[in-house]
BAZAMI-440174 format. One line per 8 residues: number of its first residue (from 1); their letters; for each residue x, y, z of C-alpha. Coordinates in nm, 4 decimals. Each point is the difference from the previous one (the first is absolute). Layout:
NUM = a = X,Y,Z; ...
END
This chain:
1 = xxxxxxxx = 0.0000,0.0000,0.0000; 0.1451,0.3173,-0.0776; 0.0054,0.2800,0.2442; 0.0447,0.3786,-0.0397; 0.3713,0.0967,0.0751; -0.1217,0.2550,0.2470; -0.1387,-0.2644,0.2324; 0.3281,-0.1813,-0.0433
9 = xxxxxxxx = 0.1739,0.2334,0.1732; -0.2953,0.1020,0.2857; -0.0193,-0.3487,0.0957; 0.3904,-0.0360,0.0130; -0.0214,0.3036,0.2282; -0.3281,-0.1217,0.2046; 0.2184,-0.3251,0.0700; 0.3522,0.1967,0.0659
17 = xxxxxxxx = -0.1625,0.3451,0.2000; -0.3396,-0.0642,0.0783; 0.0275,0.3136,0.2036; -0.0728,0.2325,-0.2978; -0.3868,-0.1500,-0.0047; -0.1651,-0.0460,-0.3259; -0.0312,0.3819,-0.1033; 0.3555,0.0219,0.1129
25 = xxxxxxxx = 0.1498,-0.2808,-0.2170; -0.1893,0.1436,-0.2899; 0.1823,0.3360,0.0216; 0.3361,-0.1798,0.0350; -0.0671,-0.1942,-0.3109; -0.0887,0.3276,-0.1881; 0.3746,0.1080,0.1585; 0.1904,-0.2754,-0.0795
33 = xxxxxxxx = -0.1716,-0.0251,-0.4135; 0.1199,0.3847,0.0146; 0.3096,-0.0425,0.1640; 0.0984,-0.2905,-0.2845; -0.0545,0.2634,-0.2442; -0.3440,-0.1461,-0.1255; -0.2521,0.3036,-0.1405; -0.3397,0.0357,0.1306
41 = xxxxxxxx = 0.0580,-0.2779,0.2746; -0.3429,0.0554,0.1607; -0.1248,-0.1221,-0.3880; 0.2622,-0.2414,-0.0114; -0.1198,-0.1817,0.3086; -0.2799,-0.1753,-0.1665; 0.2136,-0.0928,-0.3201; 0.1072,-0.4035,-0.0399
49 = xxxxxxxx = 0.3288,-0.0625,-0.0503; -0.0647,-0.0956,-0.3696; -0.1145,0.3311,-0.0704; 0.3202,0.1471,0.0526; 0.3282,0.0188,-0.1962; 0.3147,-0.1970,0.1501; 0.1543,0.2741,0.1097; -0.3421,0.1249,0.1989
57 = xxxxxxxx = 0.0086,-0.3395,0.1371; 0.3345,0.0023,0.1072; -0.1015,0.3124,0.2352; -0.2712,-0.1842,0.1658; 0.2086,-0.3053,0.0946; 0.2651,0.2395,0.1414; -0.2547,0.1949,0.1489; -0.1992,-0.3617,0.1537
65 = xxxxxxxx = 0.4171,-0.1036,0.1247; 0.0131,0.3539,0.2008; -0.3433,0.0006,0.1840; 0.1092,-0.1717,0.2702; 0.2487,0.2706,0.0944; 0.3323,-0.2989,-0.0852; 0.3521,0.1542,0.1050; 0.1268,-0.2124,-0.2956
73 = xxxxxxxx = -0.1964,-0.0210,-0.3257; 0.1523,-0.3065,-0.2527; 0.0059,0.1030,-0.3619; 0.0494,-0.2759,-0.1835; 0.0519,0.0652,-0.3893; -0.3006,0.2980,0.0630; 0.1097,0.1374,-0.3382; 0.0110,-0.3779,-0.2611
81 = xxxxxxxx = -0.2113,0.0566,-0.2944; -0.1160,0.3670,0.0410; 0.1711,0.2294,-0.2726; 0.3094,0.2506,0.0465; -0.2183,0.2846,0.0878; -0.1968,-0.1646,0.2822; 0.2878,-0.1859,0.1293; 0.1263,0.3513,0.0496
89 = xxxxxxxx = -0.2898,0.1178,0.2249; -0.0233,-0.3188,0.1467; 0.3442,0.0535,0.1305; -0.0732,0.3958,0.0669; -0.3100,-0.0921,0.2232; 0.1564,-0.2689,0.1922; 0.3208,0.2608,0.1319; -0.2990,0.2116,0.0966
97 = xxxxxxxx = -0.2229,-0.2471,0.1960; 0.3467,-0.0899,0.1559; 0.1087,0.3544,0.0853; -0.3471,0.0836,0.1459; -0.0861,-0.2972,0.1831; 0.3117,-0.0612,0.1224; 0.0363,-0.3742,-0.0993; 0.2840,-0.1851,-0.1447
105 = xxxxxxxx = -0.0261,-0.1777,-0.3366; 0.1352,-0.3217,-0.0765; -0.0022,-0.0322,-0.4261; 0.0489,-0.3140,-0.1504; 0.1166,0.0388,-0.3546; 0.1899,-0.1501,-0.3017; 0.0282,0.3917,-0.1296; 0.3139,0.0960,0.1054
113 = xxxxxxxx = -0.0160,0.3881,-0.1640; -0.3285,0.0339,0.2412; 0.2196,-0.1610,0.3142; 0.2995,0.2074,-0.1241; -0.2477,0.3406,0.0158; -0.2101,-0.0381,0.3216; 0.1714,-0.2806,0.2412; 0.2465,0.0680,0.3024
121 = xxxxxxxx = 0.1172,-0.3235,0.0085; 0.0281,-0.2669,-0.1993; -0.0449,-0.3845,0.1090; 0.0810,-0.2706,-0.3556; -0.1384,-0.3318,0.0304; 0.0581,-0.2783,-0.1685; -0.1507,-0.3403,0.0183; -0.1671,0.1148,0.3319
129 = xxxxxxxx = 0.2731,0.1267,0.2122; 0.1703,0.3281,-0.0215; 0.3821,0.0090,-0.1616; 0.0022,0.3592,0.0359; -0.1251,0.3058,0.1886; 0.1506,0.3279,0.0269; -0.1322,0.4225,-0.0410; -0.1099,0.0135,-0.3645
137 = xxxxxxxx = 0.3001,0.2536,-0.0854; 0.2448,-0.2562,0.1202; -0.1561,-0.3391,-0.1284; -0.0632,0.1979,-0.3877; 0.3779,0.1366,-0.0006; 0.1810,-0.3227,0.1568; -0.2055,-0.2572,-0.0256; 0.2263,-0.3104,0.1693
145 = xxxxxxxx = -0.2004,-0.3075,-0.0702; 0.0258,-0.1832,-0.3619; -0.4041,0.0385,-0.0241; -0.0562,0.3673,0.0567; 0.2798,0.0841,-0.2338; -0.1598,-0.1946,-0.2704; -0.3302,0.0805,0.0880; 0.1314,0.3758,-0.0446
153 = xxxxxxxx = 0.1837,-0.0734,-0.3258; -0.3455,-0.0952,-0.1688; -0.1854,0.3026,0.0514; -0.0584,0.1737,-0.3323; 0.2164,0.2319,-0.0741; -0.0708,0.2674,-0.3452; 0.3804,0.0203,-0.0089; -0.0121,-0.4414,-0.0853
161 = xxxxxxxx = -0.2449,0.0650,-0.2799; 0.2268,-0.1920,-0.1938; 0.0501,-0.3305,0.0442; -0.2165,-0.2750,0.2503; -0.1362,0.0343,0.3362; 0.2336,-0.1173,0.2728; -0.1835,-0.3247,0.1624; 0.1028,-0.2517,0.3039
169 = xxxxxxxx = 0.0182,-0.3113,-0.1720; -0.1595,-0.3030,0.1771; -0.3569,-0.0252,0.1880; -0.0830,0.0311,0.3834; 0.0270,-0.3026,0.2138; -0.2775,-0.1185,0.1017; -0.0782,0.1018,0.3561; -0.0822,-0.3082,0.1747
177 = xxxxxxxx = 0.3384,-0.1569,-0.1965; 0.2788,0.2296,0.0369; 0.3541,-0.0825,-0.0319; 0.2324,-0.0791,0.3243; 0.1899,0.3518,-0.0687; -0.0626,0.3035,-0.1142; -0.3446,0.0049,-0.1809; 0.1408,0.2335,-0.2411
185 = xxxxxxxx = 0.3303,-0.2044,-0.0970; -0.1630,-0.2105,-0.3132; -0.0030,0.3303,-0.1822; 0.2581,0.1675,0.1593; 0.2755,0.1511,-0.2468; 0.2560,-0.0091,0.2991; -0.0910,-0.3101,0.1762; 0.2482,-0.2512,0.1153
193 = xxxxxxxx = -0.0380,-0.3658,0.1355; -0.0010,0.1717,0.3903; -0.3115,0.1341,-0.1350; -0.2070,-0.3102,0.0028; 0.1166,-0.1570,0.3477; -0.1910,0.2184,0.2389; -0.2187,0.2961,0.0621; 0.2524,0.2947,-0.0637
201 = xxxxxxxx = 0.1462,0.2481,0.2881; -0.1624,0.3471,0.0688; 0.2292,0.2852,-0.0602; -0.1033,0.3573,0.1507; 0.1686,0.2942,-0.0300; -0.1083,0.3733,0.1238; -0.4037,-0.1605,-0.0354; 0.0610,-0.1376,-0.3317
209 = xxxxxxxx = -0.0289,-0.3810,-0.0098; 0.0640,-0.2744,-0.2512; -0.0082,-0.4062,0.0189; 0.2995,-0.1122,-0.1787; 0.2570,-0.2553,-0.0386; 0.2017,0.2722,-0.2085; 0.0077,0.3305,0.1878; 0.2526,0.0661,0.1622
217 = x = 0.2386,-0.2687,-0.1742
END
């Protein structure tokens, strides 16, 4: 059965604050529609979600994940399959919801010029655990683990017009099979045979860290 966005978000909020009362939760709704940059929100209210454009929809789920006042709001991939233009207010909107309610933001992405433009730091996973974390100035201008740097080497580049598109050769492990050593080693342009005997050593330097056999050696 589908349901008007509007009472979405009151009956998040009735659940989360039922201090506000019915006429209260309605006026927070109309808020939190205007605060996600939505036009005529008190309209919008009684709209279904497949009356609106992905981008419109977008700002309702954001504005449904903030009713019930989080201090950390998860973003995963909040801008995959909008266009460039609504990816860019996407991204705009969620600094300000941040900024004014005070919340951190945890965004999961594959987009590394988005991470590059709006993150403070920077955790890289691969296979399910992290091989690298440091501030996002740091990790983009010395990357230390094998993956980031090639993940970084394969981001488009005008001035590589010419030519192919840098790719990591190989495929993912799967998770519930991974290899006794580094997950990463099977497509690993520097690995050695240390690389496959055991789970590699952490190496941390002024809060940057890497897990690798090879840093440091």
């Amino acid at each position: 059965m589908a349901i008007p966005v509007g009472t979405q978000i009151f009956d998040s909020l009735r659940t989360h604050q039922p201090q506000l009362g019915r006429r209260g939760a309605m006026a927070r709704v109309e808020e939190l529609l205007s605060l996600v940059g939505i036009p005529h929100p008190k309209e919008r209210m009684r709209a279904y979600a497949s009356e609106l454009s992905g981008g419109m929809r977008q700002r309702v789920m954001i504005a449904l994940a903030v009713a019930s006042g989080p201090k950390l709001l998860i973003a995963d991939e909040p801008t995959t399959a909008l266009d460039v233009t609504v990816q860019a207010q996407i991204i705009a909107m969620l600094d300000r919801i941040r900024r004014e309610l005070g919340l951190s933001i945890l965004f999961i992405s594959h987009n590394l010029d988005l991470v590059a433009e709006i993150c403070d730091r920077v955790y890289v996973m691969y296979a399910g655990r992290v091989v690298e974390q440091a501030d996002v100035v740091t990790l983009f201008e010395t990357p230390r683990h094998p993956y980031t740097r090639q993940l970084l080497r394969c981001i488009p580049r005008l001035s590589d017009s010419t030519g192919p598109m840098p790719t990591i050769p190989g495929l993912p492990p799967q998770i519930g099979q991974l290899p006794p050593g580094c997950s990463f080693a099977p497509r690993c342009d520097q690995a050695t045979d240390q690389c496959g005997t055991g789970r590699p050593p952490v190496w941390r330097e002024h809060g940057h860290m890497a897990a690798c056999w090879r840093i440091g050696r």
